[in-house]
N, C-alpha and C positions, 0 to 999 in steps of 0.2 A: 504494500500500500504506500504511495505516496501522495504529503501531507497538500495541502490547497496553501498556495504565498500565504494566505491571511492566516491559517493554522502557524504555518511555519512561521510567521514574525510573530504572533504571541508567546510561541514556543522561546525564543530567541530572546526576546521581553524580557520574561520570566528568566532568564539565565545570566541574562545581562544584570539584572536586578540581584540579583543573590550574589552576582559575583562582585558590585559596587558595595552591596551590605560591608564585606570583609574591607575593601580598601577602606568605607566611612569610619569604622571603630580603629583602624589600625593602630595608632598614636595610642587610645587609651587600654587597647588589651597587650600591648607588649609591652610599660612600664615595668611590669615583677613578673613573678612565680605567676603569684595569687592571681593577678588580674590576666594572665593568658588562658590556664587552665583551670581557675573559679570565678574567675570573673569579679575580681575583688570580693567573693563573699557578700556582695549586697544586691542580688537580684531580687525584685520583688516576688511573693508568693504565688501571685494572679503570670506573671509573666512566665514563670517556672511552670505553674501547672500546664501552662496551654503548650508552652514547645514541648514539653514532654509527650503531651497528648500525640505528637507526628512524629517522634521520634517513636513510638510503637503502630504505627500503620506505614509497613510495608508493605509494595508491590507483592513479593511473593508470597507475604504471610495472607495477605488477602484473598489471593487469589486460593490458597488453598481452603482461605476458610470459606470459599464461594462453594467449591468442592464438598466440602463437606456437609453445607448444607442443601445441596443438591440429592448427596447421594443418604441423609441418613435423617435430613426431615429438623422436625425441630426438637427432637432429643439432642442435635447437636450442640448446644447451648450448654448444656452439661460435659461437654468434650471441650468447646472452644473458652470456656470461662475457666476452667482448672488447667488448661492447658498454656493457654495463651494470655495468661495476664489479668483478668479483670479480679478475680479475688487474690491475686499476687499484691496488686497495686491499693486495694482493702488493705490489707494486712498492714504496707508501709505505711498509709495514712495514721491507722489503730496504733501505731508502736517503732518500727523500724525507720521510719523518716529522721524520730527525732535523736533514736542513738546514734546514729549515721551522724547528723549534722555535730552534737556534740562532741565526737571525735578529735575533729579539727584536723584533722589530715588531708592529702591531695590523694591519695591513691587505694585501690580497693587492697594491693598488698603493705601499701603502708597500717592499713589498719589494723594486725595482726597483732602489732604492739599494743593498741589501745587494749586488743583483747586479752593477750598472753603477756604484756609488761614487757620490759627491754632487756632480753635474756637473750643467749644463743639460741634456744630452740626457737622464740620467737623471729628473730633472724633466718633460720633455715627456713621456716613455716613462710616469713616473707618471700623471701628467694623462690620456694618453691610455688607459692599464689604469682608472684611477678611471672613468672616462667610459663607458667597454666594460662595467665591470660592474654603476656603474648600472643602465644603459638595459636590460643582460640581468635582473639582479634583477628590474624594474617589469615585464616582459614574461613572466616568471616566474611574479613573482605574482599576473598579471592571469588567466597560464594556471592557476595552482591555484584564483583565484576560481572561474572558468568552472565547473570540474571539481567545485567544493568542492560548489557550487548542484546541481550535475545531478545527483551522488550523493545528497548528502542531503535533498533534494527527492523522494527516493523512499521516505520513508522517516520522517520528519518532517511534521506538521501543516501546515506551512508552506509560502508561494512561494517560489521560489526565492531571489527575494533575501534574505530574511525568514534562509532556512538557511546563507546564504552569512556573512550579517551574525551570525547567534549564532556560528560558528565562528571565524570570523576576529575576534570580539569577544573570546571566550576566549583563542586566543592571544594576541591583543594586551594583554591584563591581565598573563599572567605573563611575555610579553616585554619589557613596556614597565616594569612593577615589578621583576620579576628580574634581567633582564637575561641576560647567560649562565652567571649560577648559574643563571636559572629555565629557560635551555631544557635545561642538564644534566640538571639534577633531574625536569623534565619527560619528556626525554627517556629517562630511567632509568627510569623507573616504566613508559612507554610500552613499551620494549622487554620489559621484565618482560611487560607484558598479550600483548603480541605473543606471547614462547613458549607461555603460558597457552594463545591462541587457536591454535597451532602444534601445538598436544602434540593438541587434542581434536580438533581439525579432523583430523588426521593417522589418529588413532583412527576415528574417524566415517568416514573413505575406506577404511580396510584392512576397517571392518562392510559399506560399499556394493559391489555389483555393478559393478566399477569398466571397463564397458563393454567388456566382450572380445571382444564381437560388432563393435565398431564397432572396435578393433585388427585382431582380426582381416578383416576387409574393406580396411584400407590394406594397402599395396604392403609387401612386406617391406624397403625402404631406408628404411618411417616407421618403424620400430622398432631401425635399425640408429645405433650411434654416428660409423663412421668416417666422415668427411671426404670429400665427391664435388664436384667441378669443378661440376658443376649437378644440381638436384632427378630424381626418377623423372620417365619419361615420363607427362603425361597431368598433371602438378603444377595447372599455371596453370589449366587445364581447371577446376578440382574446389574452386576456391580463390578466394574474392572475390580484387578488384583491388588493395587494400590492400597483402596479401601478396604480391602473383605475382611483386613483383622477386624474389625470393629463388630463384626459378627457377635464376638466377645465382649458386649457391652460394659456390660459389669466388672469383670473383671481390670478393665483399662481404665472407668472412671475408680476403680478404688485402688489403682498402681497408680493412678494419676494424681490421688488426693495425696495419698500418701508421700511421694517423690514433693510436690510443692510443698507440704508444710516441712518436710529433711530441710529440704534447701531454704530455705527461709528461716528458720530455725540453725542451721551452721553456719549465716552470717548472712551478710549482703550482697547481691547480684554484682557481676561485674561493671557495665557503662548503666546502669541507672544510679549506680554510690554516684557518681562523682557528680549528677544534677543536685543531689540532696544536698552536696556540699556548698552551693553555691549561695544558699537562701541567708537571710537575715540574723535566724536565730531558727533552734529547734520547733519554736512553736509553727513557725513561716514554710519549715520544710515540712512539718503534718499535712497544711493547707496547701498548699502546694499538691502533695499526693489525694488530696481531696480532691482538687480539683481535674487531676489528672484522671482520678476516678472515672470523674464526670464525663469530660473531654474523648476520654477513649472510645466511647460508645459511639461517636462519631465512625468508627470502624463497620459497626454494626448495620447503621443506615447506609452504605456504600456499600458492602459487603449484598444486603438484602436487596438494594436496588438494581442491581448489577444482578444477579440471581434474579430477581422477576422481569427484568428488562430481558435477559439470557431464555425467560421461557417465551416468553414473549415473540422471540425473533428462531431460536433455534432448538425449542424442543420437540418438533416432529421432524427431527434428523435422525436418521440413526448413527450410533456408535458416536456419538458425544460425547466430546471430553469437557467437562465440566468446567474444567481449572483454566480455560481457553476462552472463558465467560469475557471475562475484563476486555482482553484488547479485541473478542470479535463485536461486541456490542458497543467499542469504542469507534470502529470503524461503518457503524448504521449511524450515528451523528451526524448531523447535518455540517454544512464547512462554519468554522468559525468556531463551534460547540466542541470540536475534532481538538486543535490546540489549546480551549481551555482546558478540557480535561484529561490532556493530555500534562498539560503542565501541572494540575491538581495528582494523578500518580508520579509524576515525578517530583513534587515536595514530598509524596511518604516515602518515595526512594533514597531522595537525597537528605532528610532529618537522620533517616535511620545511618545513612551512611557515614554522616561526619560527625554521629556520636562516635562511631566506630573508631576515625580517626583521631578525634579527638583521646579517646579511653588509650588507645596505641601508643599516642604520640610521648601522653604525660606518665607510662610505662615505664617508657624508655628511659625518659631522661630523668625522674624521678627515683624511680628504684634502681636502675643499674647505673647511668650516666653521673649522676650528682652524688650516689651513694659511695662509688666505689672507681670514679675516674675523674672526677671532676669538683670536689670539696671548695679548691679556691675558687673558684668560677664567679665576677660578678653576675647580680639578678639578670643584667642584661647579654650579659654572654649565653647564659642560661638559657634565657627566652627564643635565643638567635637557632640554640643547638634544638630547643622543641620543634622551632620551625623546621629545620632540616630533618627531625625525626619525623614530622606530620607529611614531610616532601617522601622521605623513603617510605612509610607506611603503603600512603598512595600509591608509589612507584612500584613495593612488592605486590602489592594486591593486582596491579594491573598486570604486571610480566606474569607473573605466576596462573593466570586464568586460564 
């Protein structure tokens, strides 16, 4: 598919614009430490909450959770809420927001001291979180490369690599200048476009024929909420091989219960610690996940509209792939509708990505660079070397795809 000028210079708008975000803050997020990679510690609570909100609606988390609720009804809800964050982000509001902030550290392996005090083992314990999260960031963002290319390749003039390279070039301008004023500010504006694209999309599904023919033909436990030990008979039958574990209902939402509250419970996530840290005070980073709470659900209304717009236009095809909802019922949009909301998935592409680069960057030069090679360093030399880790982050993630 290729895009119509008027798509295409929205598209381009919107990139332009993210990429000036980073040049506007430049001067005040490379003063210090604090102010590259927390942002001086004084974002407000209301700002915090909403970039968060786009920094967890991603292109491909979306896309599968379109999937999912294609293929397993609205039991999915109980799959997608323990799985993917919405009672994760409860919890920090309830209690984890505010130990997080009172820590007072930069980094998710610095924290290790707050918990185990300044001992060797706590040291090793660092070393080995620093090391973990790493090698998970670089594997991350070699996953968003992959993702980045095969979206926007659909869609853009360009090879793939070619699309993977403009994107990830924009972020890295307002990551590597901004720092984490520029992915707040980024991400502010992002989540803005998101409801924009939330509100019309939402509109546009309750105008479409939202496939009652194809409701009606599932089993009546695909339209039911409560909670079943395992799927209707005949599930796996009807259902690529992707899904068919979920046959196993039960059993997956009670591995699933149990895995979120472990991990919640043996500490903090890796790239959501370091938003907590940036709030005013522990009270500010509660509300803050309050609001993120709230925000997140914005997922939900794109996710469902996109899903009845998808029965709307292609559920009397056969062999439908479910997860191919997003960019084929992006391309039934009229010209003009094509590059906003095109540019609306690619604010949750890009929020999510330059938390990425961000959590990598202040890895590096916090736990290994500053800890153990670099002591004298003034704050500005400091800053100079984040930038260049924020530069190789990007760079590994792109080669490596």
């Amino acid at each position: 598919m290729k895009l119509h000028p008027l798509d295409l210079s929205i598209v381009a708008l919107y990139l332009a614009a993210m990429a000036l975000i980073g040049v506007w803050v430049r001067k005040q997020a490379t003063k210090k430490l604090d102010s590259y990679y927390l942002a001086d510690r004084n974002i407000p609570w209301w700002m915090l909450g909403l970039s968060g909100c786009s920094s967890y609606i991603d292109v491909g988390g979306t896309m599968a959770l379109v999937g999912v609720l294609y293929y397993l009804g609205l039991k999915s809800i109980w799959i997608t809420h323990i799985f993917w964050g919405w009672l994760m982000i409860c919890l920090y509001m309830a209690f984890q927001a505010k130990y997080i902030r009172r820590s007072g550290v930069m980094t998710f392996a610095e924290w290790n001291e707050t918990r185990f005090g300044a001992t060797r083992d706590a040291e090793y314990a660092r070393l080995a979180a620093a090391v973990f999260l790493l090698v998970l960031m670089v594997f991350n963002l070699m996953y968003m490369s992959v993702g980045t290319g095969k979206f926007v390749e659909e869609f853009l003039p360009f090879a793939r690599w070619q699309s993977t390279l403009i994107v990830f070039g924009v972020v890295g301008i307002y990551v590597t200048l901004g720092g984490f004023f520029g992915v707040i500010l980024t991400d502010l504006f992002q989540t803005v476009l998101i409801a924009i694209g939330a509100v019309i999309l939402t509109v546009l599904a309750f105008q479409a024929d939202g496939g009652t023919s194809f409701a009606s033909a599932k089993p009546a436990e695909w339209s039911a909420l409560t909670p079943t030990w395992t799927l209707w008979s005949g599930y796996s039958q009807t259902t690529p091989p992707a899904y068919q574990h979920y046959q196993a209902f039960g059993p997956i939402l009670v591995s699933g219960f149990v895995w979120m509250i472990f991990r919640l419970l043996a500490g903090p996530n890796v790239w959501d610690f370091q938003f907590f840290l940036t709030t005013r005070s522990p009270r500010e980073a509660s509300l803050a996940a309050g609001l993120w709470t709230v925000g997140y659900t914005l997922r939900w209304f794109i996710g469902l509209a996109f899903l009845v717009l998808g029965l709307h236009y292609f559920s009397n095809q056969a062999n439908f792939d479910a997860e191919k909802i997003m960019p084929l019922v992006l391309k039934k949009l009229p010209i003009g509708m094509q590059g906003v909301f095109l540019a609306v998935l690619l604010a949750a592409l890009m929020s999510t990505l330059s938390a990425m680069i961000n959590v990598t960057s202040s890895v590096v030069l916090n736990d290994f660079l500053k800890r153990y090679f670099a002591q004298k360093r003034t704050e500005k030399q400091l800053v100079l070397w984040g930038q260049l880790a924020s530069v190789g982050a990007i760079a590994l993630g792109f080669i490596l795809n």
